[in-house]
C-alpha positions in Angstrom: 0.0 0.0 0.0 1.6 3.5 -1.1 -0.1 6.9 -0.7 1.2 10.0 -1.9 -0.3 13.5 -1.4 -1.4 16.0 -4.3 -3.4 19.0 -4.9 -6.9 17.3 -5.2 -6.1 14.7 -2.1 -4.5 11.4 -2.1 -3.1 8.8 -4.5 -3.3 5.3 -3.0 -1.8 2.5 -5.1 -3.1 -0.8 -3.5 -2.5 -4.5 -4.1 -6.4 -6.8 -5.4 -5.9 -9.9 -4.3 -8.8 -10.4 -6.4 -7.6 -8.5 -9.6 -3.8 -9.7 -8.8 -2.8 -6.3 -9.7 -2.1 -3.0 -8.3 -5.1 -0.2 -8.2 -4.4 3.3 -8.3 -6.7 5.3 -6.4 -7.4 8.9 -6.1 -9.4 10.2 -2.5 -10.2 13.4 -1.8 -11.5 14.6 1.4 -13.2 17.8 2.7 -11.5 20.0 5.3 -13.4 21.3 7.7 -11.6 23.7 10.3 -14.2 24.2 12.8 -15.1 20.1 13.5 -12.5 17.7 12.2 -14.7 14.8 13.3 -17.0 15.3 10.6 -17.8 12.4 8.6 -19.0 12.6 4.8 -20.9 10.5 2.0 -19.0 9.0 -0.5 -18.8 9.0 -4.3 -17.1 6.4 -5.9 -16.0 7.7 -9.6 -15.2 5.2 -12.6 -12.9 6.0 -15.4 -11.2 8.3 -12.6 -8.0 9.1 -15.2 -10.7 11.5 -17.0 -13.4 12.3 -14.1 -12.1 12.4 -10.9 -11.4 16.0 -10.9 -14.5 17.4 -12.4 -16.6 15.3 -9.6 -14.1 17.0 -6.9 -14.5 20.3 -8.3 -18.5 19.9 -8.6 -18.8 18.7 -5.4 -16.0 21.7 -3.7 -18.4 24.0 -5.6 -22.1 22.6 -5.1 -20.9 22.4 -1.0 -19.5 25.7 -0.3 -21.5 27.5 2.4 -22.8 30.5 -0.3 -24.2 27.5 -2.0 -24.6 24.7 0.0 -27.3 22.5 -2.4 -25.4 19.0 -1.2 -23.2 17.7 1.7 -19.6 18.0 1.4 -18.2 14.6 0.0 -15.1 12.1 -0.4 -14.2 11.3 -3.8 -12.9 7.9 -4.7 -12.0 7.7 -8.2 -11.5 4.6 -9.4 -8.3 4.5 -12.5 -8.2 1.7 -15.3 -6.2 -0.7 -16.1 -8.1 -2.9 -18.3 -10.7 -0.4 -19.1 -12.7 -3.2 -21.6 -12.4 -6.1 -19.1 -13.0 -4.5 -15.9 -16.3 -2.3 -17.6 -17.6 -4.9 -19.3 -20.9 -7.4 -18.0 -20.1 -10.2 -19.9 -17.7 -11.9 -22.5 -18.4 -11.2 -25.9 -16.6 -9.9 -29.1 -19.7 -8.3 -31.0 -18.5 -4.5 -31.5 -21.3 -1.6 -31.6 -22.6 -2.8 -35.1 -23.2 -6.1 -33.9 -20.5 -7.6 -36.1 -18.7 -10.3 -34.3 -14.6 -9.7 -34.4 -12.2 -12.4 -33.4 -9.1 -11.5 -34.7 -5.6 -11.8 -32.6 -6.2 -8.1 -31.8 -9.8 -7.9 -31.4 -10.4 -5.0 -29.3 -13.0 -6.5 -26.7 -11.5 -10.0 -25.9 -10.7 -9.9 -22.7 -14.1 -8.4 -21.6 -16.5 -9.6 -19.3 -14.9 -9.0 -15.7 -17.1 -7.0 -13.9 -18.1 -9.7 -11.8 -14.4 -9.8 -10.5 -14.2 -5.8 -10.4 -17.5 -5.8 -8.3 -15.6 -8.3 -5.9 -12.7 -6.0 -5.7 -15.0 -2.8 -5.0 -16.9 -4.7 -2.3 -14.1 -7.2 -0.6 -11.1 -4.7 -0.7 -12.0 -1.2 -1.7 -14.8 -0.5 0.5 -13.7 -1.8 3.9 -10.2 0.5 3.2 -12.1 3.5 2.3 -14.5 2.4 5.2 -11.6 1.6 8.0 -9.2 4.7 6.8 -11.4 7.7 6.3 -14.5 9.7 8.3 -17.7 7.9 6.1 -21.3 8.3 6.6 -23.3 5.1 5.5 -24.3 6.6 2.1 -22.3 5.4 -0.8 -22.7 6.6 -4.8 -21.3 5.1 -7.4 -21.2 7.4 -11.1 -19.9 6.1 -14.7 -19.8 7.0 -18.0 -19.7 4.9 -21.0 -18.8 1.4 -20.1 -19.2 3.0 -16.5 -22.5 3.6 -16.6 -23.2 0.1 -18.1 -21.2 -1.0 -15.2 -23.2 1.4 -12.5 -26.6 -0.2 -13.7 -25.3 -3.7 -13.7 -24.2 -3.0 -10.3 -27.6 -1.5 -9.7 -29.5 -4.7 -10.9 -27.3 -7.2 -9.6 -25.7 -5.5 -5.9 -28.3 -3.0 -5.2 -27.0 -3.0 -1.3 -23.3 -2.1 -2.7 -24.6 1.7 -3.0 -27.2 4.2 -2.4 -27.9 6.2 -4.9 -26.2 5.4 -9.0 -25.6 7.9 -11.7 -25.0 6.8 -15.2 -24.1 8.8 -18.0 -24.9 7.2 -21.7 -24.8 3.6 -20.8 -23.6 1.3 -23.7 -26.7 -1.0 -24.0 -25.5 -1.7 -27.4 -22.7 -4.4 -25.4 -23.6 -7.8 -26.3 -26.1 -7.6 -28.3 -28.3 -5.5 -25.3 -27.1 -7.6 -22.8 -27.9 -5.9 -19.8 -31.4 -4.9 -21.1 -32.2 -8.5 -21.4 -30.8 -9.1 -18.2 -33.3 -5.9 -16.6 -36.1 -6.7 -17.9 -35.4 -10.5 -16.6 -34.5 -9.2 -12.8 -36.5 -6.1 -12.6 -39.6 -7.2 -11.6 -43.2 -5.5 -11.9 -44.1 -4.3 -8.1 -40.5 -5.4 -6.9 -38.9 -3.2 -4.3 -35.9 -1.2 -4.6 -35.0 1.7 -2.4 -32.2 3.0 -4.4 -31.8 6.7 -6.1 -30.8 6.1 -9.4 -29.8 9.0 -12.7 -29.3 8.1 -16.3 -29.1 9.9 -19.3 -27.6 9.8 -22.8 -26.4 12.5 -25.1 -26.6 12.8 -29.0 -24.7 9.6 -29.8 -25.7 8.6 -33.3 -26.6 12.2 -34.0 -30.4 11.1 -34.7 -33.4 10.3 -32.6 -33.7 7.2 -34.1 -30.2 6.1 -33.3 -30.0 2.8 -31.8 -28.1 4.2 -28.5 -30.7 6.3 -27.9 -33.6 4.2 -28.7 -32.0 1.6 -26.0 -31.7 4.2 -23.3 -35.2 5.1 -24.1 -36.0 1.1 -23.4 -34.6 1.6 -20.3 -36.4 4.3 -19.2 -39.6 2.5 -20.7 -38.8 -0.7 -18.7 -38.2 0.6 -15.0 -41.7 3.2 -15.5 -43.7 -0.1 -16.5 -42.2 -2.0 -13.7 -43.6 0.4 -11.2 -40.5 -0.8 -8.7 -41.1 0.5 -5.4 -38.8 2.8 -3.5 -36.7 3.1 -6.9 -36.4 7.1 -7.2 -34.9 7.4 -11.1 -34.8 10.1 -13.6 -33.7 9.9 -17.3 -32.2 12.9 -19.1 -31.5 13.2 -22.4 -29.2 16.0 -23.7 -29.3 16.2 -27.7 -26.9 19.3 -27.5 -23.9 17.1 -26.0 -21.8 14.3 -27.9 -20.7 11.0 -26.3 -17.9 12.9 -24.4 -19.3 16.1 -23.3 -22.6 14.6 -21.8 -20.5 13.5 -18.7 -20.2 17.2 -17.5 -23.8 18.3 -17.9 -25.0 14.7 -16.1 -22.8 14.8 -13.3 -23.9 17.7 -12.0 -27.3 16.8 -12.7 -26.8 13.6 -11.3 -25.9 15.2 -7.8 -28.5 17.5 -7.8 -31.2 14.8 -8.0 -29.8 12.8 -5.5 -29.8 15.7 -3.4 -32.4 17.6 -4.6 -34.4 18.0 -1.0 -30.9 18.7 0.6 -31.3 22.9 0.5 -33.9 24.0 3.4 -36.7 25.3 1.1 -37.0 29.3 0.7 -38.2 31.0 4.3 -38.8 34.6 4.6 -36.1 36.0 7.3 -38.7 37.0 9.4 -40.4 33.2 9.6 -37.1 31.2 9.9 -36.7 29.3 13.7 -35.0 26.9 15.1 -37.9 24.6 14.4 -38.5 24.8 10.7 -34.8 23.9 10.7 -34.6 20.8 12.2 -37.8 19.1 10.9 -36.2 19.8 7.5 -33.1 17.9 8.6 -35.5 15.2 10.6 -36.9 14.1 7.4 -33.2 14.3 5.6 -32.0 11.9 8.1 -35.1 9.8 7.3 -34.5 10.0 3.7 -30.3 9.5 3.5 -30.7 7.1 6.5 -28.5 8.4 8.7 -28.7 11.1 11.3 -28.1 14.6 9.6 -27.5 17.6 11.6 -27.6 21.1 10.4 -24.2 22.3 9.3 -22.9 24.3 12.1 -21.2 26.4 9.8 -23.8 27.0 7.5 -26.1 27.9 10.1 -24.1 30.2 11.9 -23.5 32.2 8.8 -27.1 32.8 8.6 -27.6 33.4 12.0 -25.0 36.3 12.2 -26.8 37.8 9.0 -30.4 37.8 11.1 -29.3 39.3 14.2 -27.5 42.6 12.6 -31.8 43.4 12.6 -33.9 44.2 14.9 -36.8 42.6 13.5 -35.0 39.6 13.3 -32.5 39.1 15.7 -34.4 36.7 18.1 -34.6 34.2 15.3 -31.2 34.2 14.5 -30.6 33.7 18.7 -32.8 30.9 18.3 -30.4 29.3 15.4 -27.8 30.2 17.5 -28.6 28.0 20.2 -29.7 25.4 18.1 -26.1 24.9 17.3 -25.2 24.9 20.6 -27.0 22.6 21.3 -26.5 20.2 18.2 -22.7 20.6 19.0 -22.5 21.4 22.7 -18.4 20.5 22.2 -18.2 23.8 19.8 -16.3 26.8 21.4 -17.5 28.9 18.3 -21.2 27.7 18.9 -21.0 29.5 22.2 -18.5 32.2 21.3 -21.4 33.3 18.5 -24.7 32.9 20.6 -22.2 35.4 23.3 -22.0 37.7 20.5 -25.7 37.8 19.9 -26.5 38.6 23.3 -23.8 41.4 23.4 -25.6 42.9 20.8 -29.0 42.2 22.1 -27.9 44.2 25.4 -28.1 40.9 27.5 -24.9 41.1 28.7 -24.9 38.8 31.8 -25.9 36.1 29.1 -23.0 37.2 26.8 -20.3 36.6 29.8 -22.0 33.0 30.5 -21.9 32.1 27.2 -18.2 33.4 26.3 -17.1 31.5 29.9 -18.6 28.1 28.6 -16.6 28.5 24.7 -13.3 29.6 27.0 -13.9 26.2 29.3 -13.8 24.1 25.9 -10.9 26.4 23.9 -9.0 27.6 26.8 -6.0 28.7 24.9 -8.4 31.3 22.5 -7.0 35.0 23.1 -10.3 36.2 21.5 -12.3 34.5 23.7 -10.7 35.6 26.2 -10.3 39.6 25.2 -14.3 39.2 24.4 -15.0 38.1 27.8 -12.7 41.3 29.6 -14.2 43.5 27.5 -18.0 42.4 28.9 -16.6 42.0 32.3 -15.0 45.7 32.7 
């Protein structure tokens, strides 16, 4: 096992038993400075060599506190070695015009190994990511290509490896519609499924009528029919975008949709408590499966815009203490509420409040100067 640091996180090169090969690896991880226990969701990213960093970038951007429309995330990007072999459901040497092709150097005879590749994801690559970095229960995995062929065969066949799957122009061309077959044999009509799941294509054919498209359409056809319950999907088709462009447009879709109820809904400044705010997180918790607090930083950010008003400084108290509250080991939690009161006029609240954030950072100076200036 060898790691080595760069700009967008780690590189880990690690030994599959199962492959007998060494993996390459790329992990990034959010920072946060104010709780460095924080634990995050996890994206797993095929074809990493080409879209690793756009999912890092996305998900930097799509998280930042002025924006703040999904959780902060690792990114595990997943590089190739045998792209065709590893990508591939099954064994076959029929190219994309369903002409068979078994020359010496036919370009698809060592596919079929994503059984083997799913092993190595779920015996090896999971419990390291798992063991070595802060994870929240909520896995997705995103392709493109041969990816997203490989995210829905994962999809059919180990639901339970991920939540939520996101699948940019699957090739259900691959031998001779393989996996369609194989979906319309294991998908059954009233089945459940409680999985999150985003496909789409782009113009590849350049018609309509092209046979790429017509099978993504198939798809989509065959899970609405099937009626699967708990299966939350959406199919988007971009006509505007070739085969290699689409990833960028359905990645970021692709997030969004998973997390489309993550952003509290639009309140008025004036209506906005402590109360609205944690139902809203309540049923995120419910819906992700695992308990979801507000973001403390998020929510302090908003708080300290409320109380500069009058007419709204009680509610951003009110957020204030909810954070206290959710993270009672916070010395800026209490630090902030202090400074709420100070400007409220409540100053024997301020002093209490900045003597509690001094007990859990003792070595802050601006705690400290805070607290002599309210006690002169």
């Amino acid at each position: 096992m060898e790691q080595i640091k760069s700009d967008q996180g780690e590189i880990v090169t690690m030994y599959s038993d199962i492959l007998k090969e060494d993996r390459k690896i790329l992990i990034y991880t959010p920072k946060d400075s104010i709780n460095s226990e924080k634990r995050y969701p996890v994206i797993y990213v095929l074809d990493a060599d080409n879209h690793f960093a756009q999912m890092v970038e996305y998900s930097k951007y799509l998280s930042r506190q002025d924006v703040y429309v999904i959780p902060p995330m690792i990114v595990v990007g997943i590089t190739n070695t045998n792209r065709v072999r590893d990508l591939t459901p099954s064994k076959s040497n029929f190219d994309y015009s369903g002409k068979p092709d078994t020359t010496l150097n036919a370009p698809y005879k060592n596919s079929g190994g994503n059984e083997f590749f799913f092993q190595f994801i779920q015996k090896e690559l999971l419990p390291y990511v798992n063991s070595n970095y802060k994870i929240q229960p909520y896995r997705i995995l995103a392709g493109h290509s041969f990816g997203g062929l490989t995210a829905i065969n994962c999809l059919i066949n180990y639901p339970d490896m991920f939540n939520a799957y996101i699948a940019v122009s699957p090739s259900f061309w691959w031998d001779q519609k393989f996996l369609l077959k194989l979906a319309d044999k294991k998908l059954k009509a009233g089945s459940s499924l409680s999985k999150t799941l985003f496909f789409s294509d782009g113009n590849e054919g350049s018609s309509p009528e092209s046979p790429f498209h017509k099978d993504v359409l198939k798809f989509d056809s065959l899970l609405k029919s099937r009626s699967i319950k708990g299966l939350n999907f959406e199919y988007t088709s971009y006509p505007m975008e070739s085969h290699m462009t689409v990833p960028i447009k359905t990645y970021y879709d692709g997030l969004r949709f998973v997390y489309h109820q993550w952003a509290l809904p639009p309140v008025s400044d004036e209506k906005i408590n402590s109360e609205i705010i944690m139902k809203h997180y309540k049923g995120l918790s419910q819906r992700f499966g695992y308990p979801i607090l507000p973001d403390e930083a998020y929510f302090n950010g908003l708080a300290q815009w409320l109380v500069k008003s009058p007419t709204t400084i009680n509610n951003g108290i009110k957020i204030l203490e909810m954070n206290t509250v959710n993270y009672p080991s916070s010395s800026r939690a209490f630090m902030s509420l202090g400074a709420a009161y100070t400007m409220k006029g409540e100053k024997q609240k301020a002093i209490a409040l900045y003597k509690k954030a001094s007990e859990l950072n003792p070595t802050s100076n601006e705690i400290k100067l805070r607290l002599q200036d309210l006690q002169k």
